[in-house]
C-alpha positions, 0 to 999 in steps of 0.5 A: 908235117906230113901231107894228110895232117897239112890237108886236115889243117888247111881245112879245118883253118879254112872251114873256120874263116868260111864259118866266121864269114857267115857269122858277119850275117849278125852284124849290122845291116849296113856292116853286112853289106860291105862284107859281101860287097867285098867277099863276093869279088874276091871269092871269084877272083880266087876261084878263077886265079885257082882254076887257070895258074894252078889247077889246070897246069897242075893237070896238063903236067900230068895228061893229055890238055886236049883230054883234060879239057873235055873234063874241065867242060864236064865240071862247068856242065855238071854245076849249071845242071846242079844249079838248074835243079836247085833253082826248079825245086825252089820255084815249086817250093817256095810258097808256104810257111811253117812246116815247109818253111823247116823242110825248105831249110833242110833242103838248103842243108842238103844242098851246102852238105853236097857242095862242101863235099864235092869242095872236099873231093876237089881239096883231096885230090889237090893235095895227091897232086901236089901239097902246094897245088892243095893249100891254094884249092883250099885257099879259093874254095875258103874264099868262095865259101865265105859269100855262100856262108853269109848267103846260107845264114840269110835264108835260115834266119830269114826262115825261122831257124834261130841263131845257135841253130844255123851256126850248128847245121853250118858246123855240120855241114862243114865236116862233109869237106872234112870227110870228102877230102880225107877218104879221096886222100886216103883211097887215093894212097892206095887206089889208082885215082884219075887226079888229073881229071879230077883237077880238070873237074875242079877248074871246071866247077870254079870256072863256073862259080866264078863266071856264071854266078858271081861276075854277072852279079857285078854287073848289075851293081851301081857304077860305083860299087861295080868297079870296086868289085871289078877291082877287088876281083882283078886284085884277088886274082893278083894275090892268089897268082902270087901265093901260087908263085911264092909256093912254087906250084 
């Protein structure tokens, strides 16, 4: 199969699995909560697992470590600025109801159509260094989506939006990775791109992810929960490093 339509594939079984996941929010309360119990650990072991045996040695193959480590710290910077910004604007907006309440979910929109787009450019440029190295970024960013889909689906319905809305405007949003990753690809065959800087970029935001907003949430749990996470987190990790291995990367 040629190397654009495997790309295409990946996303869209992946965008799927992530959608599914953020449909687990029309369970029950009880069954919700096992649900992210286990996706959240799991998503940071995978984006970690990415990061560190696929990525960045994918990167140094094609570059200078001491350079492309500069850029994976670029990556880890730009997510916490973008996560400052989001966290200001949802401190002075967040009183009212009604019509900000809509323009509040808007933003929230806005906000996941800029992540899956930035999760696309990172699919496309990974699937320009090696198809391999691409289904693993796919598999970690679809694993990582699933929490941020169930977390999404929440503030929408807990802001009024009825159910076919939200599956909608996720849908939507979804196909910003499909576009992203599709024109990086398709550039990328004609255009000189900088893929190894842009694979460095990627381990930097997963990195970040993975560290800054999901482990520490681990942290505070209960004694109990917070070791069936850290298990799941080391045992993702396990996984993903051996796809990686199984694939060959």
């Amino acid at each position: 199969m040629n190397s654009f339509w495997l790309m295409i594939l990946a996303i869209l079984i992946g965008s799927a699995i992530s959608l599914f996941g953020g449909a687990l929010i029309f369970l029950t309360k009880r069954s919700r909560e096992k649900a992210i119990t286990i996706a959240l650990p799991f998503g940071a072991g995978a984006l970690l697992a990415a990061a560190f045996f696929d990525l960045l040695p994918e990167s140094f193959e094609m570059g200078d470590p001491r350079k492309l480590l500069v850029w994976t710290l670029v990556g880890f910077s730009i997510f916490f600025l973008l996560e400052r910004l989001g966290t200001w604007f949802h401190h002075h907006h967040q009183h009212g109801s009604g019509a900000k309440h809509e323009s509040q979910n808007y933003m929230v929109m806005i906000g996941d159509l800029v992540h899956n787009i930035i999760d696309g450019i990172a699919i496309g440029a990974s699937f320009l260094a090696n198809p391999a190295t691409g289904i693993v970024t796919t598999l970690a960013v679809s694993a990582h989506e699933i929490p941020k889909e169930l977390g999404t689906f929440g503030i929408l319905l807990s802001r009024g939006w009825k159910d076919k809305k939200v599956l909608l405007a996720n849908v939507l949003t979804a196909i910003g990775t499909l576009v992203a990753a599709s024109v990086v690809y398709l550039i990328g065959g004609s255009v000189h791109l900088p893929i190894a800087e842009l694979l460095a970029l990627t381990a930097g935001f997963f990195i970040y992810v993975a560290a800054s907003d999901i482990i520490p949430d681990i942290h505070e749990q209960p004694r109990e929960v917070g070791t069936l996470q850290a298990a799941v987190l080391i045992g993702a990790i396990i996984l993903i490093a051996g796809i990686i291995q199984l694939l060959g990367v």
